[in-house]
C-alpha positions as CSV (number, residue, x, y, z in Angstrom):
1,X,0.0,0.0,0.0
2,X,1.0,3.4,-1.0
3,X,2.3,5.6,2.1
4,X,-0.1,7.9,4.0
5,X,0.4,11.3,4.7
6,X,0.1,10.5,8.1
7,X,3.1,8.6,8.2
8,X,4.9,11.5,7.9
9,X,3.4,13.6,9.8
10,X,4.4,14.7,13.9
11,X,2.5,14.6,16.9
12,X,3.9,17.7,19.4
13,X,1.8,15.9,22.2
14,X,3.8,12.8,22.6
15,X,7.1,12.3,23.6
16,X,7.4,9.0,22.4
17,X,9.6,7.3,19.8
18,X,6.7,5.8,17.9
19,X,8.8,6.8,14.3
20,X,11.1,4.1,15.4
21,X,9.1,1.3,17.4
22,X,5.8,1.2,17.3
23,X,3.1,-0.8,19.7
24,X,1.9,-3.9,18.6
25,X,0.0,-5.1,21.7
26,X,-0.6,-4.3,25.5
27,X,-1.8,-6.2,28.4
28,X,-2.6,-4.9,32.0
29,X,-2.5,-6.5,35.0
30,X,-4.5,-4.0,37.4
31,X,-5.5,-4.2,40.9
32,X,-8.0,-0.9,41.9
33,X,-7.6,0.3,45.2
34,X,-10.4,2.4,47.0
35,X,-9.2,2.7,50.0
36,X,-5.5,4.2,48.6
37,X,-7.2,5.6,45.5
38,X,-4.3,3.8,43.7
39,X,-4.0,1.6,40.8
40,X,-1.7,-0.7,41.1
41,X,-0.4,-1.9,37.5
42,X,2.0,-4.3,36.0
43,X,1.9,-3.6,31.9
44,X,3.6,-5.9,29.6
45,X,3.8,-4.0,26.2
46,X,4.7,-5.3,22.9
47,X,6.5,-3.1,19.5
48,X,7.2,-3.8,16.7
49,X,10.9,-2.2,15.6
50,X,10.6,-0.1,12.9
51,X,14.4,1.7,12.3
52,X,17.9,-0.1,13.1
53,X,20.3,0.9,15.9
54,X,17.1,1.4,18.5
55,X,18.7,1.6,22.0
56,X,16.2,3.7,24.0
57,X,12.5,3.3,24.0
58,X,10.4,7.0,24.9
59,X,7.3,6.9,26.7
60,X,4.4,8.9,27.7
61,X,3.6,8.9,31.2
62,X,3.0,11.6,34.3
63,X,4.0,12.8,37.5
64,X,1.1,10.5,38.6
65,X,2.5,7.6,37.3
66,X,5.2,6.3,39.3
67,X,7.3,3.5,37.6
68,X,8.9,0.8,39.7
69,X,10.7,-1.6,37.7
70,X,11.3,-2.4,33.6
71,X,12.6,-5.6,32.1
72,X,12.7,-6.9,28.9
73,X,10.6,-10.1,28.7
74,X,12.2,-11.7,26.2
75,X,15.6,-12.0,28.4
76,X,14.6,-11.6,31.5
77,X,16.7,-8.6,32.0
78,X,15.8,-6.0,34.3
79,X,16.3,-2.5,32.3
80,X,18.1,1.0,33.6
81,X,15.1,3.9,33.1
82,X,14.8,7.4,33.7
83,X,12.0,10.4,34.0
84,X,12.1,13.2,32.7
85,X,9.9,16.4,32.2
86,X,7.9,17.0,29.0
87,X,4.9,19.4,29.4
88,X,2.3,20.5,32.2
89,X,0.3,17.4,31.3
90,X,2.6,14.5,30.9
91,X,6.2,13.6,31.3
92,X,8.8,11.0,29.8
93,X,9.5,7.2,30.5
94,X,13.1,6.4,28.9
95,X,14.2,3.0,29.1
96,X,17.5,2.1,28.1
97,X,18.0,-1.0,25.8
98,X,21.9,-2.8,26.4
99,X,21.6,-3.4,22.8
100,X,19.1,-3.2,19.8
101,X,16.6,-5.5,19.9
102,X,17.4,-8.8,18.3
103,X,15.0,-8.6,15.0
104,X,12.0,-6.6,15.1
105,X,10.3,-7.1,18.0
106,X,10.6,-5.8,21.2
107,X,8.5,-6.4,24.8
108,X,8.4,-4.8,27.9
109,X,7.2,-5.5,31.4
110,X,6.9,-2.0,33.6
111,X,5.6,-2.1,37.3
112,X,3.8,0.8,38.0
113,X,1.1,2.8,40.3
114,X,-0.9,5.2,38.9
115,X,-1.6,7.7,41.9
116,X,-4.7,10.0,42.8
117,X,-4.6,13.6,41.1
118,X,-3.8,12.5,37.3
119,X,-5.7,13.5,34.8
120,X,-6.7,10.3,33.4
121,X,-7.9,8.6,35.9
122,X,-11.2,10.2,38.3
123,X,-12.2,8.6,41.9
124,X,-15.3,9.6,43.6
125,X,-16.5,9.3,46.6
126,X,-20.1,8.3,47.2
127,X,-21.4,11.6,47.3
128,X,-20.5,12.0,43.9
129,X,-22.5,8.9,42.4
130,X,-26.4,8.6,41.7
131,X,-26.3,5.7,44.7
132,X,-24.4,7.6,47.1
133,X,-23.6,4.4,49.1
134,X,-20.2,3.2,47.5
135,X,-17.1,4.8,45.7
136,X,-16.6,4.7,41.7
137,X,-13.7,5.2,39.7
138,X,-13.3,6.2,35.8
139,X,-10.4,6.5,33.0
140,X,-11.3,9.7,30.7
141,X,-8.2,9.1,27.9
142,X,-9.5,12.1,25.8
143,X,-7.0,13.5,24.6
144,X,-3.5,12.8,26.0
145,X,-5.2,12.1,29.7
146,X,-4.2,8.0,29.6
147,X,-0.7,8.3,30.4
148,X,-1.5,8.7,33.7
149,X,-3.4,5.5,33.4
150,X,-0.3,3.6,31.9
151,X,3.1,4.5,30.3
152,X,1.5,4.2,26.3
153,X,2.9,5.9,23.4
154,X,0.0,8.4,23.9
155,X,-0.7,9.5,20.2
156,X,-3.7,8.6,17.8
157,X,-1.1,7.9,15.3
158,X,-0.6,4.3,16.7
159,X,-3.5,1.7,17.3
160,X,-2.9,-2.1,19.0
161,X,-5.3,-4.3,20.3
162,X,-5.5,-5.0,24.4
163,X,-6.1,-7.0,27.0
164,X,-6.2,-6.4,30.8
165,X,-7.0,-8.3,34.0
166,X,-8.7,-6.5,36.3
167,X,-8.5,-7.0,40.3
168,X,-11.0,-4.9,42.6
169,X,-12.6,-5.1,45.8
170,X,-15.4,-7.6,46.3
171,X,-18.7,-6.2,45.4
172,X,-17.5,-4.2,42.8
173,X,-17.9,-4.3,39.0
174,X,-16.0,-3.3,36.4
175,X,-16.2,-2.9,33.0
176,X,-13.9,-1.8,30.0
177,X,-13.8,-0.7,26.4
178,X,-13.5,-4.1,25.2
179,X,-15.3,-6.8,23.3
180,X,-14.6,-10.0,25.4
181,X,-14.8,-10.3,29.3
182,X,-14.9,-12.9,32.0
183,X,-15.4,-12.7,35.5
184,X,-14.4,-14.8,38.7
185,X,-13.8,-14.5,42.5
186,X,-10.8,-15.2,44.5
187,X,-9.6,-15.0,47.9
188,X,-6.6,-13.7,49.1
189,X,-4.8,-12.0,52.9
190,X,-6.6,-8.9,52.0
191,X,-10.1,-10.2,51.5
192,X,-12.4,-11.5,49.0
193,X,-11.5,-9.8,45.5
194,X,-13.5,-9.5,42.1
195,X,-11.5,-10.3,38.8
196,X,-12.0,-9.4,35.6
197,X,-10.5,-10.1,32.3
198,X,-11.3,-8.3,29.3
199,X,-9.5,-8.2,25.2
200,X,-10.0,-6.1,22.7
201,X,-8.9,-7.6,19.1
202,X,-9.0,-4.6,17.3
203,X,-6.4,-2.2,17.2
204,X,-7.4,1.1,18.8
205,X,-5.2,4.3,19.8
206,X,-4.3,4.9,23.3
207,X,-7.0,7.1,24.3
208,X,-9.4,4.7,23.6
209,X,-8.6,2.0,26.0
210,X,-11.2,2.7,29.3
211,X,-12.1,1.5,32.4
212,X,-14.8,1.8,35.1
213,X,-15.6,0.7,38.1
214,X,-18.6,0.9,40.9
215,X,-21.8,-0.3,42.1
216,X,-22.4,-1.1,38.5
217,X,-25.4,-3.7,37.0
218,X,-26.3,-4.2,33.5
219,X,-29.5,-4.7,31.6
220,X,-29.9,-6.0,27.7
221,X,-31.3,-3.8,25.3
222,X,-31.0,-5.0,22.2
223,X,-29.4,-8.1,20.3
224,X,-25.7,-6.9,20.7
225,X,-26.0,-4.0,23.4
226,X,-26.7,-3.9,27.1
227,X,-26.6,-0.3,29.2
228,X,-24.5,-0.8,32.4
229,X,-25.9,1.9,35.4
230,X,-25.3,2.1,39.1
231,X,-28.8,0.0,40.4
232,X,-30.8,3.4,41.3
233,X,-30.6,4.4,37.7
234,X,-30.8,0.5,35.6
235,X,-34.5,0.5,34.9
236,X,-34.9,4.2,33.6
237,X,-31.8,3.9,31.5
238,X,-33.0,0.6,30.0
239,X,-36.6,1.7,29.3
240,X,-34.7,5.1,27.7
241,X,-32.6,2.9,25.1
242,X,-34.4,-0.5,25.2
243,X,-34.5,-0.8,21.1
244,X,-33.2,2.3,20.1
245,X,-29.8,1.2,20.0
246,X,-30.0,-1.5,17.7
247,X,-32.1,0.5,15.4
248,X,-29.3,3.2,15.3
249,X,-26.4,0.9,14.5
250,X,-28.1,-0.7,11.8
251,X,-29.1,2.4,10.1
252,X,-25.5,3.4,10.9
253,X,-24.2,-0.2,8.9
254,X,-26.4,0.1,6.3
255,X,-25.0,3.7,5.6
256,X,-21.3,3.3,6.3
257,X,-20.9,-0.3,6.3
258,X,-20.1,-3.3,8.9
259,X,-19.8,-2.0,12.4
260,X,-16.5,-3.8,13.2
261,X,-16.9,-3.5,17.3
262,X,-18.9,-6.7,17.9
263,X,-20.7,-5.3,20.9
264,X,-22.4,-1.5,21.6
265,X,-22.8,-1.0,25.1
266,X,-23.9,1.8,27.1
267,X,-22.3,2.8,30.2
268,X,-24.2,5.6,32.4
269,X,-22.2,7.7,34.4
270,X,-23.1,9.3,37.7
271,X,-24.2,12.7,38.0
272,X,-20.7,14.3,38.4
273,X,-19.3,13.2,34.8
274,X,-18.7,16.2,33.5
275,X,-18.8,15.5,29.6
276,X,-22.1,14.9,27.4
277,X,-20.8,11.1,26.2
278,X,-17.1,9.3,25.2
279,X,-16.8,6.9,22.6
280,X,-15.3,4.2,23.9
281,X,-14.9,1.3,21.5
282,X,-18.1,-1.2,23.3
283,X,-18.7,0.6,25.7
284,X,-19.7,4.5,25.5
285,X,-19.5,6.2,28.6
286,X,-22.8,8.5,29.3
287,X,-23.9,11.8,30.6
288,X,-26.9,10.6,33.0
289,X,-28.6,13.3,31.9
290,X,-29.7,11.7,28.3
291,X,-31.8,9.5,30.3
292,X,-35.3,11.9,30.8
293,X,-37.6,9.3,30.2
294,X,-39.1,10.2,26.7
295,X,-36.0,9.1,24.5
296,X,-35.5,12.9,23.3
297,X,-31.9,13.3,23.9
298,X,-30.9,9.9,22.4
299,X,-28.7,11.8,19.5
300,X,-26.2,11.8,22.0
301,X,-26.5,8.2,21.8
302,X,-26.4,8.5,17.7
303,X,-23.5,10.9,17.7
304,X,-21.4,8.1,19.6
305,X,-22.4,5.0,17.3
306,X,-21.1,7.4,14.8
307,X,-17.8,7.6,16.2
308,X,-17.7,3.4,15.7
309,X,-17.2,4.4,11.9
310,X,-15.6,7.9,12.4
311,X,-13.0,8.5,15.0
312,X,-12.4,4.9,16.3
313,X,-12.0,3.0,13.1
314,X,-10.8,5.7,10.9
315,X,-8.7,8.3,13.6
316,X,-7.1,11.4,13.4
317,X,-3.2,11.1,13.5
318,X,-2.7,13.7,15.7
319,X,-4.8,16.5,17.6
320,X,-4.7,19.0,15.0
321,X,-6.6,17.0,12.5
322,X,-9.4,16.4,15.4
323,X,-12.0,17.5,13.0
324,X,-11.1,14.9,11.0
325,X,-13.3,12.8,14.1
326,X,-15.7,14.9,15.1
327,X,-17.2,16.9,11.7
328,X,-17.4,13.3,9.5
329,X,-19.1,12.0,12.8
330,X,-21.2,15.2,13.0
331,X,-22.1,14.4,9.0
332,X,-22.9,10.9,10.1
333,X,-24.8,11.6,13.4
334,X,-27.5,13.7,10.7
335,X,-27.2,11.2,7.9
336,X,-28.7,8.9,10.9
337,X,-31.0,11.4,12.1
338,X,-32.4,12.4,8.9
339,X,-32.5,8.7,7.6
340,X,-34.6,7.7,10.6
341,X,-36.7,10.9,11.7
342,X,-36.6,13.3,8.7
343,X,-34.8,15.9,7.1
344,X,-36.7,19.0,8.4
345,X,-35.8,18.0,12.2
346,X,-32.1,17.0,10.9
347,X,-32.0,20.6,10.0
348,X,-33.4,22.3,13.1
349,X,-31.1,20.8,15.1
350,X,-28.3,21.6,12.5
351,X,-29.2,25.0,12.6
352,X,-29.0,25.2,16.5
353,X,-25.6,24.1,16.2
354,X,-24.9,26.5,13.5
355,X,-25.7,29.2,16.2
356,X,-23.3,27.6,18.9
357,X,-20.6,28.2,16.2
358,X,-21.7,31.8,15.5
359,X,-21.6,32.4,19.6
360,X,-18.1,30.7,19.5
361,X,-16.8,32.4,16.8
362,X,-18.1,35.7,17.8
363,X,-16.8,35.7,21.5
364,X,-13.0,34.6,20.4
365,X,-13.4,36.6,17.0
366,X,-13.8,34.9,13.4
367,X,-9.9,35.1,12.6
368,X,-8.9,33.1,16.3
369,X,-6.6,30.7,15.4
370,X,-8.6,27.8,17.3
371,X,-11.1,28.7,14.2
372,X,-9.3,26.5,11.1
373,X,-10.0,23.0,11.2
374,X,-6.1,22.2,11.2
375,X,-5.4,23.8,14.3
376,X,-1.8,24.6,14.9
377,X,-0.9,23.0,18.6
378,X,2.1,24.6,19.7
379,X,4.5,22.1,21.7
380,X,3.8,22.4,25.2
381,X,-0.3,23.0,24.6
382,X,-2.8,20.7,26.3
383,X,-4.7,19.5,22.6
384,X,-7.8,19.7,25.4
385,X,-7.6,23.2,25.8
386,X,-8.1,23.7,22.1
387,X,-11.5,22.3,22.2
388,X,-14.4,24.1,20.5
389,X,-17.4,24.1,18.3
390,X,-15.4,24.6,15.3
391,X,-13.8,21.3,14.3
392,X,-17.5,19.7,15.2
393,X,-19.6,21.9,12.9
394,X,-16.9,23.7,10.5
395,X,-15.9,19.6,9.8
396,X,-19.6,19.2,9.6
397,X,-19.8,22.0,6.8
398,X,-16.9,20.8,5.2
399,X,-18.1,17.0,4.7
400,X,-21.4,19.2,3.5
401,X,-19.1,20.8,0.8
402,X,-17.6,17.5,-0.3
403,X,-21.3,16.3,-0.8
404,X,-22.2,19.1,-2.8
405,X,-19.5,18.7,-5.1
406,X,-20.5,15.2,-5.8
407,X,-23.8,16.2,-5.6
408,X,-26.0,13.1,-5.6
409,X,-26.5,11.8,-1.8
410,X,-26.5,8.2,-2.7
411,X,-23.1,8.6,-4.2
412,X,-21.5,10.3,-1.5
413,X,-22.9,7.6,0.8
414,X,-20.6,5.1,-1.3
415,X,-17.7,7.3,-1.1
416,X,-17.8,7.2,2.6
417,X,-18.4,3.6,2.9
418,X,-15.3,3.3,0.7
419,X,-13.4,6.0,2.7
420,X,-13.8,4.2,6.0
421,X,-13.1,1.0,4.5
422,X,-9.7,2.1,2.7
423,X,-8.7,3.5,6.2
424,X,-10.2,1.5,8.7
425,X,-7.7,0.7,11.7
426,X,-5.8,3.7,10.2
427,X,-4.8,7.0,11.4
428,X,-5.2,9.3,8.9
429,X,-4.4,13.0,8.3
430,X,-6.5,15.5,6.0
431,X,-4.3,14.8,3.1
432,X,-5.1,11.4,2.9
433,X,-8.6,12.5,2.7
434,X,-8.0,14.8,0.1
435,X,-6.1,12.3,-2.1
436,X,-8.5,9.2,-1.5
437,X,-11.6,11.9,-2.4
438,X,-10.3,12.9,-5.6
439,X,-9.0,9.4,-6.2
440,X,-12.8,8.2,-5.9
441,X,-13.9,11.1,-8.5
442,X,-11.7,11.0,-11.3
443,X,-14.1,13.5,-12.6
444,X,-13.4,16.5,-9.7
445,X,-10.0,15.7,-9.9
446,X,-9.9,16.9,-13.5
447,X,-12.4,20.1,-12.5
448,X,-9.4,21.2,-10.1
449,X,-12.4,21.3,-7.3
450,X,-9.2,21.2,-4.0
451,X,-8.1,24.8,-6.0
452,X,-11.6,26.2,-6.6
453,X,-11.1,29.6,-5.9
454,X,-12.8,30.3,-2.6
455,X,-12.8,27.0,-1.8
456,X,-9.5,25.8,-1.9
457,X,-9.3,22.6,0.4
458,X,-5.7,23.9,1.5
459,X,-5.5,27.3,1.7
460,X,-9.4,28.4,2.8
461,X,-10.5,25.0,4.6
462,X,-8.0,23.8,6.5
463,X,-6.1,27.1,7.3
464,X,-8.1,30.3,6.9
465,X,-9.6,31.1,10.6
466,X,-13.3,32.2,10.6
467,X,-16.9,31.2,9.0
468,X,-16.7,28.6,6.6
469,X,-16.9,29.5,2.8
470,X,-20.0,27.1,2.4
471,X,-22.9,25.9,4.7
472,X,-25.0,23.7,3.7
473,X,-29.5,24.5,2.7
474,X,-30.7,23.8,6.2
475,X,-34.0,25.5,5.1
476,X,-36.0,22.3,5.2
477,X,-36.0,23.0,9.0
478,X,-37.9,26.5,8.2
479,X,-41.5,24.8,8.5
480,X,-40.6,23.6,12.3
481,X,-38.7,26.6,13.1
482,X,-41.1,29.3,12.4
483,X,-43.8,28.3,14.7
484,X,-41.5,28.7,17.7
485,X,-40.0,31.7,16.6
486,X,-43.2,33.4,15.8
487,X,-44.8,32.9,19.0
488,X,-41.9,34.1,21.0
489,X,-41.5,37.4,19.2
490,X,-45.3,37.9,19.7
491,X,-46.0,35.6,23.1
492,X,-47.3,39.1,25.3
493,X,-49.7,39.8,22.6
494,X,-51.8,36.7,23.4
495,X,-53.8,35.5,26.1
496,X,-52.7,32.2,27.6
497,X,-55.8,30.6,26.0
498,X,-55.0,31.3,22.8
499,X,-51.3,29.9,23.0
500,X,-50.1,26.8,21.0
501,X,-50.1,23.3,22.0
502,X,-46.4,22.8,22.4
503,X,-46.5,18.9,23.5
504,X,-46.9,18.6,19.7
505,X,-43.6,20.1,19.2
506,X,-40.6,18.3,18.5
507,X,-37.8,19.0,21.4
508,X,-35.6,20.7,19.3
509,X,-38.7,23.0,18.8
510,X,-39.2,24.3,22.1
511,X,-35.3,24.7,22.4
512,X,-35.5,26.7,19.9
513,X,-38.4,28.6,21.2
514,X,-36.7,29.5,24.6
515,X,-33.6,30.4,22.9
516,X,-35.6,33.2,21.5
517,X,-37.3,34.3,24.8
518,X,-34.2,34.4,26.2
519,X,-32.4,36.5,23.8
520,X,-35.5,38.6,24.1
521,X,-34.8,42.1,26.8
522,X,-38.3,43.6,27.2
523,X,-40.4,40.5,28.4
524,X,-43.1,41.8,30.5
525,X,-42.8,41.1,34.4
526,X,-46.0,39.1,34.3
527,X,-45.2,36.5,31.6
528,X,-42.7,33.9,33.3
529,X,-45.6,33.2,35.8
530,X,-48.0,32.5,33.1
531,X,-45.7,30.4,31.2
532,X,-44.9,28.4,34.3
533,X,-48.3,27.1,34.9
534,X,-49.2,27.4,31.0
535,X,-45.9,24.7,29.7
536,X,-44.7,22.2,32.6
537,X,-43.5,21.1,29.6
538,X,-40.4,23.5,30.3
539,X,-40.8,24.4,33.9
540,X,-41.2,21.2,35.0
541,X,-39.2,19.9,32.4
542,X,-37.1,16.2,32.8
543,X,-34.7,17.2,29.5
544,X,-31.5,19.0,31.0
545,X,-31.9,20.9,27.3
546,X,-35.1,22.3,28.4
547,X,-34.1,22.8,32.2
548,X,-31.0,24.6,31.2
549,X,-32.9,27.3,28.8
550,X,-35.2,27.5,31.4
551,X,-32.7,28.2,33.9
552,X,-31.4,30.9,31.4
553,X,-34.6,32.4,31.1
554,X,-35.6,32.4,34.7
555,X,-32.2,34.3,36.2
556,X,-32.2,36.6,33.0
557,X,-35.5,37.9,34.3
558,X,-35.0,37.4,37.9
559,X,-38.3,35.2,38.5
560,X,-37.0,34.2,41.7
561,X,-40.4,32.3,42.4
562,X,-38.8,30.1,40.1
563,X,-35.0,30.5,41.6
564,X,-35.8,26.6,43.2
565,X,-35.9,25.3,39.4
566,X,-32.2,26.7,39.3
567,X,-31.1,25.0,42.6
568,X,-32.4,21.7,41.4
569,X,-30.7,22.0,38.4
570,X,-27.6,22.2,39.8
571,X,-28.2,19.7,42.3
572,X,-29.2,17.2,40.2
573,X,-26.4,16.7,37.7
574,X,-22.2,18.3,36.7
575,X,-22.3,18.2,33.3
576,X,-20.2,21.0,32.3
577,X,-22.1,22.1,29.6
578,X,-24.9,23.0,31.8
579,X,-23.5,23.7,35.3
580,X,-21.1,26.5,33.6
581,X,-23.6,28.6,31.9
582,X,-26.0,28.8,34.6
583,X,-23.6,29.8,37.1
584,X,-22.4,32.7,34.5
585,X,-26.1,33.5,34.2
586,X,-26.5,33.7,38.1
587,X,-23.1,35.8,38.6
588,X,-24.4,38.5,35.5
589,X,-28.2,38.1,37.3
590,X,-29.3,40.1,40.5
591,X,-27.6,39.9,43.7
592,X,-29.6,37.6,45.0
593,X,-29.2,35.6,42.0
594,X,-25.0,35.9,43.0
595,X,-25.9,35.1,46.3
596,X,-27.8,32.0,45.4
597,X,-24.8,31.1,43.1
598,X,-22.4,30.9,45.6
599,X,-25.1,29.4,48.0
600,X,-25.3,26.4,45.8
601,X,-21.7,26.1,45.1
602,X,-20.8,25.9,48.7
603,X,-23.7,22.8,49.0
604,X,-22.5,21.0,45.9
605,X,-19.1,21.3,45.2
606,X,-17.8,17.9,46.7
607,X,-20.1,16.4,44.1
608,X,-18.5,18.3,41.1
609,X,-15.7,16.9,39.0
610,X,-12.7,19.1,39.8
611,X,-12.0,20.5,36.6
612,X,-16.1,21.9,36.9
613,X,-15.2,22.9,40.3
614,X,-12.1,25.0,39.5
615,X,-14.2,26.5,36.3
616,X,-17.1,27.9,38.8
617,X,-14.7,29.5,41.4
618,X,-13.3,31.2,38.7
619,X,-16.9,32.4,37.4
620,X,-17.7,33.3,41.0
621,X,-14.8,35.5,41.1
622,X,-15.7,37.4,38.1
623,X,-14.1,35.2,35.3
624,X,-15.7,33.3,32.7
């Protein structure tokens, strides 16, 4: 096979050698601690030698990861290694080699704990769970967060299958991102222990490899998917996705061909995870709040099935090219969407994105560099503190663009079965796209399409900063969104009688119809009341979505009948995407809406996840 670009291209976010060995396999022998918040780890990792004259092999870890011993299984030897600094979020393992390897493979065996405070790796007390009776723990990988987990060459450029045995205390489950697992008891001086084995057979990049463990039970929900949940939460979550999932992946194989994970299983996290969902290979991890019992915010759920085709079988090679993840799977969570509910709510909830993106690129201003979907990540930069709307929906208008070029849907559903079949298991970087697009279609090859002026993939896509050149006709969504927006721009004009039925409203509807209240000044003092007892469909409403415009709507106004809504709110779950804007809300609000802020913060910040925790001190000190 011809070379990729991505064989050629750097990754400033590891320090590893992976140019001249590369991973071929790992396996982990882990034992969980609660009571030390520790994970005790002995990691036998396998490479495959790729350059002559090797004697040093370079990986990632952190100051959180504290190596004990190295030896090279094949001999037995026990290896000299050093640390050494690299960045604020990760240092260096070197391990010296007495010679080069014999041939061109190499194995290691590295003793190691992984200590409390890295990244990578999140304990919670019981507070912090939906049980609140025993402790949990979680890996996050995302981006370069696992080398704090165990010493990996911590780039999406390499991929190797896994395997892990998993010790924890009696009573406890866990779970991994993994295909195949097994589970027994044994007994030991320290007690009565749960162990687990687990294998992934296909090859995956570091960030991908997850664990979890809790008070965790499981539930089927379809032919090849259970949802895992602490016991509080199993029968909601498995009435929420009972049947949904399956029909989801198979609209997703019949679009972009076999889904190559053998199992999808969802994992729901308690109320503290601070992210919306993670698409771990088998098992996605969860926000809790998807689960609202009427199955409306299931395109979380869609958008991480997507990821099985885009992101985990055909990767970025390194965190600039993130878009290269998250705007095909953006393309693919709609093509779903669309496919199984409709084009005209496809496009609402398109165009609500589209806004997020204008908010984004307004607040940093259009020509911020983090606005080019080939962001430039200087060395030393966390890749997660580069994260923004604008690889998800600037990718999304890209892939858009691409279609319209081709212009026929069912052929550019071909080309991306093709495209994640020619790189499946690969890491890829945008050129590779480029190349394999106008490989596919000879035809825009010949019309110079990757120079149109404009347009030019290069020059305007991938490096110009700001809108992007094209979006794609989203006005099929016009019919459901101008209901919503009528009524709010006219709502004080009409008696409560006379006001629509909004139960037969899509969600994304009503979204879109507090959105506009809120960005509406002059509502009359009389009208929150009203539409309180008028909709419980948003003031009593299960859907965070809803809760949080709400929320928005209620502080903005200073309804503080309502001010309880708020508490519960942020009682109730950590998400980050919801916790942070409502506390910004309460600090621009009244001051008894600042004094409420802090009042809740000081009642629910051991339950926070303490990245969220440090983000809201700094709101309630006047940051953002």
């Amino acid at each position: 096979m011809a070379q990729l670009h991505a064989d050629l291209a750097t990754d400033v976010a590891t320090s590893s050698n992976f140019r001249e060995l590369r991973t071929s396999k790992i396996h982990l022998d882990l034992d969980v601690s609660f009571a030390n918040k520790t994970i005790t780890g002995i990691e036998r990792i396998a490479f495959d030698v790729l350059k002559s004259g090797v004697r040093e092999v370079r990986l990632d870890i952190h100051e959180k990861l504290k190596v004990s011993k190295v030896k090279d299984v094949s001999s037995g030897q026990q290896l000299e290694f050093t640390t050494a600094p690299f960045t604020g979020y990760g240092s260096t393992l070197k391990v010296q080699l007495p010679t080069e390897p014999a041939g061109d493979k190499l194995e290691l065996e590295i003793d190691y704990v992984a200590l409390q405070g890295g990244p990578g790796v999140e304990w919670l007390d019981p507070a912090q769970t939906a049980g609140k009776v025993k402790p949990y723990m979680y890996t996050q990988g995302q981006a370069v967060c696992n080398r704090s987990f165990f010493p990996c060459q911590d780039t999406p450029a390499v991929k190797a299958p896994y395997s892990a045995n998993v010790k924890v205390p009696a009573g406890f489950t866990a779970v991994m991102s993994a295909s195949e697992s097994s589970h027994g008891q044994v007994a030991n001086l320290s007690g009565e222990t749960d162990n687990y084995f687990f294998r992934l057979n296909q090859p995956i990049p570091s960030y991908l490899v997850a664990l979890a463990v809790g008070d965790i039970k499981s539930a089927k929900i379809g032919p090849r998917s259970s949802v895992w949940a602490e016991p509080c939460m199993l029968d909601a979550a498995k009435k929420e996705f009972e049947g949904e999932v399956e029909k989801f992946l198979s609209t997703g194989e019949r679009l972009f061909g076999k889904y190559q994970w053998e199992r999808y299983d969802l994992l729901i996290m308690p109320p503290s995870f601070p992210f919306g969902g993670m698409e771990n290979p088998c098992l996605t991890f969860v926000t809790p709040c998807i689960v609202v019992g009427d199955r409306s915010l299931t395109d979380v759920v869609i958008h991480e099935i997507s990821h099985s085709w885009f992101g985990n079988l055909v990767t970025n090679a390194n965190w600039s090219e993130f878009w290269l993840n998250e705007g095909f799977t953006m393309f693919a969570q709609r093509r779903i969407s669309e496919t199984l509910f409709g084009r005209p709510g496809m496009c609402l909830e398109s165009t609500l994105r589209q806004q997020l993106l204008k908010q984004h690129m307004e607040n940093t201003g259009m020509d911020h560099p983090l606005n080019k979907l080939r962001v430039v990540i200087e060395p030393g930069v966390d890749p997660d503190d580069t994260y923004n709307e604008t690889p998800y929906e600037k990718g999304f208008a890209f892939v858009c663009y691409l279609q319209s070029l081709v212009g026929d849907v069912q052929k550019f559903d071909n080309f991306l079965k093709a495209y994640v079949f020619k790189f499946q298991f690969k890491s890829i970087v945008a050129d590779d796209l480029f190349d394999f697009f106008l490989e596919y279609f000879p035809h825009l090859k010949q019309q110079n399409v990757a120079d149109r002026e404009g347009y030019e993939f290069h020059k305007v896509w991938l490096h110009t900063p700001g809108w992007p050149p094209y979006t794609p006709d989203l006005s099929a969504g016009r019919e459901l969104m101008d209901p919503p927006e009528a009524f709010a721009a006219s709502i004080e004009e009409q008696e409560p009688e006379s006001w629509p039925d909004i139960d037969k409203w899509t969600v994304y509807q009503v979204l879109h119809f507090v959105d506009k209240l809120v960005e509406r000044d002059n509502l009359p003092g009389d009208l929150l009341p009203r539409l309180q007892q008028k909709y419980p469909r948003i003031s009593a409403a299960k859907n965070a979505e809803i809760r949080l415009r709400w929320c928005q709507l209620v502080i903005k106004n200073d309804y503080q009948k309502a001010f309880p809504d708020v508490k519960a709110f942020l009682h109730c779950q950590g998400k980050q995407k919801y916790t942070l804007p409502v506390y910004r809300a309460l600090m621009k609000g009244s001051e008894t809406a600042g004094a409420l802020a802090n009042k809740i913060f000081d009642e629910t910040k051991d339950t926070l996840h303490v990245n969220v925790q440090n983000y809201v001190e700094e709101i309630l000190k006047g940051g953002n």
